[in-house]
C-alpha positions in Angstrom: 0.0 0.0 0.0 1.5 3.4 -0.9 0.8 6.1 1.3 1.6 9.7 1.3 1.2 11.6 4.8 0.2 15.5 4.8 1.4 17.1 8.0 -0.6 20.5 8.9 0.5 22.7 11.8 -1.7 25.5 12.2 -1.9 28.3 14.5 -4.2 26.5 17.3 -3.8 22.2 16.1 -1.7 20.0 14.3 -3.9 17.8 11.8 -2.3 14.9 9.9 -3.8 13.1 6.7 -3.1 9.4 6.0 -3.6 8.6 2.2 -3.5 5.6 0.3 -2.2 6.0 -3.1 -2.4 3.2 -5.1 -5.6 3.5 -6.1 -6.9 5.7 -8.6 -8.8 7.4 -6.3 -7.5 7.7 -3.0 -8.6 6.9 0.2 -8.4 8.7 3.4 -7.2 6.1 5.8 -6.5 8.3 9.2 -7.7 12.4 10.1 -6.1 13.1 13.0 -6.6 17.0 15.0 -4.8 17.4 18.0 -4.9 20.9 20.1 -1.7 22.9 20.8 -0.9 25.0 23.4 -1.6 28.8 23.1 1.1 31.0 21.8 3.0 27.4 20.2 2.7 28.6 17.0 1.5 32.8 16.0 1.3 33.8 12.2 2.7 31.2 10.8 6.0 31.2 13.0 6.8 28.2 15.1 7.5 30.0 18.3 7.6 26.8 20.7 9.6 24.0 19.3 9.7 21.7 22.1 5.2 22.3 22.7 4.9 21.5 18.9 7.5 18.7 18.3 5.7 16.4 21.5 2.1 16.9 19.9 3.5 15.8 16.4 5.4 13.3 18.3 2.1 12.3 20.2 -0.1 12.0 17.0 2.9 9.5 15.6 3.1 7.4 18.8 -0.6 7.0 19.3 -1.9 6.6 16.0 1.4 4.6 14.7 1.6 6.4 12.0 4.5 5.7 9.0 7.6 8.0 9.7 7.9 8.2 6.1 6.5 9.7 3.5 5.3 13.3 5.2 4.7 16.3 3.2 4.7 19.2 6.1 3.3 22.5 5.2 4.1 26.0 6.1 2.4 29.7 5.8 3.6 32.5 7.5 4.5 35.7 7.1 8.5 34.8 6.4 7.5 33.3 2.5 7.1 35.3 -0.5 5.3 34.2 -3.6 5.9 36.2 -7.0 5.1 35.8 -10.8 8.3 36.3 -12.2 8.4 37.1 -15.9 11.7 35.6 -17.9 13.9 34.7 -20.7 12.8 31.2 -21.8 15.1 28.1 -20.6 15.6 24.6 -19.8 14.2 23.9 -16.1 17.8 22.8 -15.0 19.2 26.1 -16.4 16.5 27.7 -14.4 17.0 26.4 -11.2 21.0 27.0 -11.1 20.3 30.5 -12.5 17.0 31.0 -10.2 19.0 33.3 -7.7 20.7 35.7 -10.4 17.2 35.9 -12.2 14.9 36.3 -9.0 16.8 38.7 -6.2 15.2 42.1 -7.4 11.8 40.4 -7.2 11.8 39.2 -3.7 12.3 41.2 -0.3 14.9 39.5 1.6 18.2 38.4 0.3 19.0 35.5 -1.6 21.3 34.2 0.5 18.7 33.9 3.6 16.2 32.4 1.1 15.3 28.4 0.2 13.8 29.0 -3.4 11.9 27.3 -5.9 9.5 27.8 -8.8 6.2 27.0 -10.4 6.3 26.9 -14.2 3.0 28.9 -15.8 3.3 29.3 -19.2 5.4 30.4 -22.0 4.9 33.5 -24.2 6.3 35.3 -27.4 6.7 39.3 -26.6 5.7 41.5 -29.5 9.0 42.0 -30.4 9.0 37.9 -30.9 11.7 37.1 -27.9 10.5 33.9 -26.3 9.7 34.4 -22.9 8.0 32.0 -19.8 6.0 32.8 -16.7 6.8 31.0 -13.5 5.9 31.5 -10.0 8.8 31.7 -7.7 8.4 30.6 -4.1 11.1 32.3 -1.5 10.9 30.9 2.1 13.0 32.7 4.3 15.6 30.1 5.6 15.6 29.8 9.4 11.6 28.6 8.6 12.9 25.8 7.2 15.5 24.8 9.4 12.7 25.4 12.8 10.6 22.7 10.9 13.3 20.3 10.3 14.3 20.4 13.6 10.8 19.9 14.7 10.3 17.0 12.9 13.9 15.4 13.4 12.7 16.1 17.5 9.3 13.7 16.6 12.1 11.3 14.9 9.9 12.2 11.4 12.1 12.1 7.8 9.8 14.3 5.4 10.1 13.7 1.8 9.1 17.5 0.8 8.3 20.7 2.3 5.2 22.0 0.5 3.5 25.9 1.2 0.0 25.3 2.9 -1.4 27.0 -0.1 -0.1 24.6 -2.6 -2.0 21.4 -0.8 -5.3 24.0 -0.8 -4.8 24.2 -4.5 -4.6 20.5 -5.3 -7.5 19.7 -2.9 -9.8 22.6 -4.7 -9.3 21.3 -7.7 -9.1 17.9 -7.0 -12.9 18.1 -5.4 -14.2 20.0 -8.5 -11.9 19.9 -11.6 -12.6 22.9 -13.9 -12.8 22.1 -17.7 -12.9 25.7 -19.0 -10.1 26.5 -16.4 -11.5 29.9 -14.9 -10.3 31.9 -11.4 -10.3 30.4 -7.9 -10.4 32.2 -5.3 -9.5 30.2 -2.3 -9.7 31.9 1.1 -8.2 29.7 4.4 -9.0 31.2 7.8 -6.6 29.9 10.1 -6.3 30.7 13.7 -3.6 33.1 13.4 -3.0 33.5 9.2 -5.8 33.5 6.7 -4.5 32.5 3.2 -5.5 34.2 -0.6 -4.9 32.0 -2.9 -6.3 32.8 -6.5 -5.6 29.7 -9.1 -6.4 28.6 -12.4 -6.4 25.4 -14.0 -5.0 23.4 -11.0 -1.8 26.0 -10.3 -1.5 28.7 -7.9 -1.0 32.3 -9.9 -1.0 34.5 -6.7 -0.9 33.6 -2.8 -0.5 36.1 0.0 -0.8 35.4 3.4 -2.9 37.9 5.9 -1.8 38.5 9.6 -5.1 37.5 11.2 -7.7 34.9 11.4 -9.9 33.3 14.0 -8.1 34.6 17.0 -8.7 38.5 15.9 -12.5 37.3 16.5 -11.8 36.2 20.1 -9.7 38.4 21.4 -12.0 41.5 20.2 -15.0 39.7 22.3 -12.5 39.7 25.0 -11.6 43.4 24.9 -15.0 44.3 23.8 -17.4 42.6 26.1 -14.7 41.8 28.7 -15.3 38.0 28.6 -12.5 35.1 29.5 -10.9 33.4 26.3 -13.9 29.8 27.0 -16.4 32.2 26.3 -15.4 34.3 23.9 -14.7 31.5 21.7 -18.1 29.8 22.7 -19.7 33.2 21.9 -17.8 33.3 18.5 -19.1 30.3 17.3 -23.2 30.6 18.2 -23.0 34.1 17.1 -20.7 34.6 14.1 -21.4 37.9 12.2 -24.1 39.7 10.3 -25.4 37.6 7.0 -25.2 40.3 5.0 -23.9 44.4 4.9 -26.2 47.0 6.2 -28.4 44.5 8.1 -28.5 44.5 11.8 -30.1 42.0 13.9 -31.6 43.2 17.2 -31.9 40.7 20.2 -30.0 39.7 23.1 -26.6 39.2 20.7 -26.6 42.3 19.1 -23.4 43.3 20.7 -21.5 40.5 20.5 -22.5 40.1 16.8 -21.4 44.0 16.1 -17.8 43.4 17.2 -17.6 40.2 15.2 -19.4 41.6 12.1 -16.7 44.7 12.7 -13.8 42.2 12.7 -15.5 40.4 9.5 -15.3 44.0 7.4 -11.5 44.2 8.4 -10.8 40.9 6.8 -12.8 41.1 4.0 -11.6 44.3 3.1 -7.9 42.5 3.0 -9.0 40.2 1.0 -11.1 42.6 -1.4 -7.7 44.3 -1.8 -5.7 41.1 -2.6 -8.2 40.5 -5.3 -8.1 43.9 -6.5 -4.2 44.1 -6.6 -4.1 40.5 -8.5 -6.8 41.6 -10.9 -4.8 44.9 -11.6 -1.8 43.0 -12.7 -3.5 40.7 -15.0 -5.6 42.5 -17.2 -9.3 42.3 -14.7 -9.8 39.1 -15.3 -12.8 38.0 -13.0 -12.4 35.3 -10.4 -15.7 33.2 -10.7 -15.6 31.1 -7.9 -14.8 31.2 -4.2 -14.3 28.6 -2.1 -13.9 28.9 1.2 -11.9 26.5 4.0 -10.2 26.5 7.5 -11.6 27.0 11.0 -12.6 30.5 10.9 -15.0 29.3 7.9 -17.3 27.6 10.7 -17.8 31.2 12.0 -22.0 31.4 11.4 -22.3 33.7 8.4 -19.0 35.0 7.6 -18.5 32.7 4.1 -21.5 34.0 2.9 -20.7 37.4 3.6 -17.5 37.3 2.2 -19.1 36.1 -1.0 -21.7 38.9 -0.9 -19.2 41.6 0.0 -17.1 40.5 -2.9 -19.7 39.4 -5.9 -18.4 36.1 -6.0 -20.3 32.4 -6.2 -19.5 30.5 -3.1 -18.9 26.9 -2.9 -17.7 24.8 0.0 -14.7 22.9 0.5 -16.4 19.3 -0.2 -13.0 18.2 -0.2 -14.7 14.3 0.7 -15.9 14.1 -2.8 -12.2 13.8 -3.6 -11.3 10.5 -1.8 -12.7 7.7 -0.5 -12.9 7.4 3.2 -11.5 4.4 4.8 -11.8 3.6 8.9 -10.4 6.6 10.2 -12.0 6.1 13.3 -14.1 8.7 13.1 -18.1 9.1 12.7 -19.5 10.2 9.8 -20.9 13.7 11.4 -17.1 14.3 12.8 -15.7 13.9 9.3 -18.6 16.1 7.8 -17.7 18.4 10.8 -14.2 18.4 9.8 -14.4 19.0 6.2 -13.7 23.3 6.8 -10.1 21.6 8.2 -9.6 19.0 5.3 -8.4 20.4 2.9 -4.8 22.0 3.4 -3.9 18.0 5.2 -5.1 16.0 2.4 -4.3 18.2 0.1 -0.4 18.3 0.9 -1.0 14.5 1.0 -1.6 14.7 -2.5 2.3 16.3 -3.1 3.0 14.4 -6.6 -0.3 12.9 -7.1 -2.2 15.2 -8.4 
């Protein structure tokens, strides 16, 4: 049996996705969610080695999970991704010269960097010079050596290190293949980092990574209603924000709804911009669909308003229609419950397959 393990560490749990490759369609032998500490991990940056190596180390021991084969991903604020515009070559050529070609496109020096590159396309300029679009991935270098040293403390050997917003691509279009190849918009709500990724015919074109996520919506119930963390989060969840702009729900909630719905705006307009920054550099084409995925997506309301706000079709992240599901020891209502967190695990499972 071939398997391929996607290893997720977000902002408030690490969740692990067990996949079995050799069929054509793949089945989803183990989900596992385990809680981390508070402050372990904060935008993206691994703060607490030691917290987050014993809960990866945990999920291995008690699940016996292969030590092989694991795809980790990472988004934080430390990773650039650029569409970089060059002089057509060979893909070895590329790589050895990706430094020279790539240092006055990225903010932080070379030298600090781990890059790579996604080929687009290749074009002919009006003056007929050959020329190809790729998109180059920098990752600042002290990321990647926290998460090896991470995993080498949980005694893991991972075959890749993959951006979180990669495997969210693959498990989009994985779940709903698009023959006429139009815009994705894929927005991931994390605890601490919410992810813009825009995508067309299975390949990211533009990913930025936002400073804020679920949290933002707890701690301003906190400050604004003065409630402990339990609450605020329990309060978050029942409440979420108004459905749609310029309506306002009186009863008992109203104020806890008018700080979240406040919080809401702030993201969306981040977003709005993202959009409106991508579409600027790429002649307005229109993103069609939006799908939306990660915790903060379970938030009552705010998917749809995000769609509203922004004049895009919503779909969920039905990311079971894309495997089968084996005994992963969980009921059918947790894995339905689950699907918002599916995604970016299985999807960095699917590293090569797809």
């Amino acid at each position: 049996m071939a398997v391929s393990i996607g290893l997720d560490i977000g902002g408030e749990a690490v969740r692990v996705a067990v996949l079995d490759t050799s069929k054509a369609k793949r089945t989803l032998r183990r989900f596992v969610e385990m809680p981390l500490p508070p402050g372990a991990v904060l935008a993206g940056d691994i703060l607490d080695e030691g917290a987050v190596a014993e809960v990866v180390a945990a999920i291995w021991k008690r699940h016996k999970l292969p030590r092989k084969g694991v795809v980790v991903g990472t988004a934080n604020q430390r990773l650039v991704v650029r569409q970089v515009d060059l002089p057509q070559m060979e893909e070895n050529e590329l790589a050895e010269a990706l430094p020279f070609q790539v240092q006055d496109s990225i903010p932080m020096g070379v030298d600090e960097a781990v890059l790579d590159f996604v080929p687009l396309e290749e074009f002919v300029t009006p003056g007929g010079e050959p020329m190809m679009s790729i998109l180059v991935v920098a990752v600042h270098r002290d990321v990647v050596d926290t998460l090896m040293r991470v995993l080498g403390a949980a005694k893991i050997s991972p075959k890749a290190i993959d951006l979180q917003s990669f495997g969210l691509v693959r498990a989009v279009y994985g779940m709903a293949p698009a023959v006429d190849n139009p815009l994705q918009l894929i927005v991931d709500i994390g605890a601490t980092v919410t992810q813009v990724v825009i995508a067309k015919g299975g390949s990211a074109r533009f990913v930025r990574l936002l400073p804020r996520g679920g949290d933002e919506f707890t701690k301003a119930l906190e400050e604004g209603m003065s409630l402990d963390r339990e609450v605020a989060v329990e309060t978050k969840a029942r409440v979420g924000v108004e459905p749609e702009r310029g309506m306002e729900t009186e009863d008992e909630d109203s104020a806890a709804r008018g700080i979240l719905t406040r919080a809401g705006d702030q993201l969306i307009e981040e977003v709005r911009g993202s959009v409106t920054f991508f579409r600027s550099q790429n002649n307005n084409e229109e993103v069609v669909r939006l799908v939306v995925a990660g915790n903060g997506a379970r938030m009552p309301h705010l998917a749809n308003r995000l769609a509203g706000d922004l004049g895009i079709p919503l779909e969920p992240a039905r990311i079971l229609d894309l495997v089968n599901v084996g005994r992963v020891g969980l009921s059918d209502d947790e894995m339905q419950a689950a699907q918002p967190v599916l995604p970016t695990a299985i999807g960095l499972s699917l590293w090569g397959e797809l």
